[in-house]
N, C-alpha and C positions, 0 to 999 in steps of 0.2 A: 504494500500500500504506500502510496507516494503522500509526502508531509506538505501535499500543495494544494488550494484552492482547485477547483475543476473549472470553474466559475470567472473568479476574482485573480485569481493565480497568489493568494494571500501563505504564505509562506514561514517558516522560521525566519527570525532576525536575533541578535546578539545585541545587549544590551548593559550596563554595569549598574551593580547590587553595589548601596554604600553606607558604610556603619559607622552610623552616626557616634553613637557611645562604645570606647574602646577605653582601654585602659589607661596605665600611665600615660604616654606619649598624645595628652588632648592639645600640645599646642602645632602639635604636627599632622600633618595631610591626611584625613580620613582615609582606611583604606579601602581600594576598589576590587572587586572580582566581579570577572566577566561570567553573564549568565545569560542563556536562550531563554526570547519567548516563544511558545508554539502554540500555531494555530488550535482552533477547536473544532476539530474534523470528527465527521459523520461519513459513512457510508453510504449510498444510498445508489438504486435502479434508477436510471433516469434515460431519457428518449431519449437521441443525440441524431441528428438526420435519419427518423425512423429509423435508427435502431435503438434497441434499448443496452446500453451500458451502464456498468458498476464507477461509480465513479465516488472520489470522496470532495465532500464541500464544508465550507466553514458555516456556521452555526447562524451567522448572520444572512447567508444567501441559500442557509433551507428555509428560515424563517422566512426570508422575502419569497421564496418559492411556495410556499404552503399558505401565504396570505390570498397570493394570486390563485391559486385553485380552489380558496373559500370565498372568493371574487366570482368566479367562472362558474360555482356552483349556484350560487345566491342571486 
């Protein structure tokens, strides 16, 4: 399963984590470690020029997809 929007192409990025309260050394430079954010992938069946494929999507463009199908039902 690939860590990428199908959609949006929304993806991993890297990001730095930084602590604030440390010990002794508070007159010097807070320190930084590097950390991934990853997306919030869903699995999901989905048409794709009449056909249907497994594809993964972010949580914000199932939501926008399942708004539109209680649109098209309603």
């Amino acid at each position: 399963m690939s860590k990428e929007c199908f959609i949006c192409t929304k993806s991993t990025i890297a990001g730095r984590s930084i602590q604030h309260k440390h010990s002794v050394g508070w007159r010097y430079k807070a320190p930084h470690t590097v950390r991934q954010f990853k997306p919030n992938l869903r699995s999901i069946d989905l048409e794709v020029d009449g056909v249907v494929k497994n594809v993964t999507i972010c949580m914000k463009c199932y939501k926008r997809l399942q708004k539109g199908v209680e649109e098209k039902e309603a």
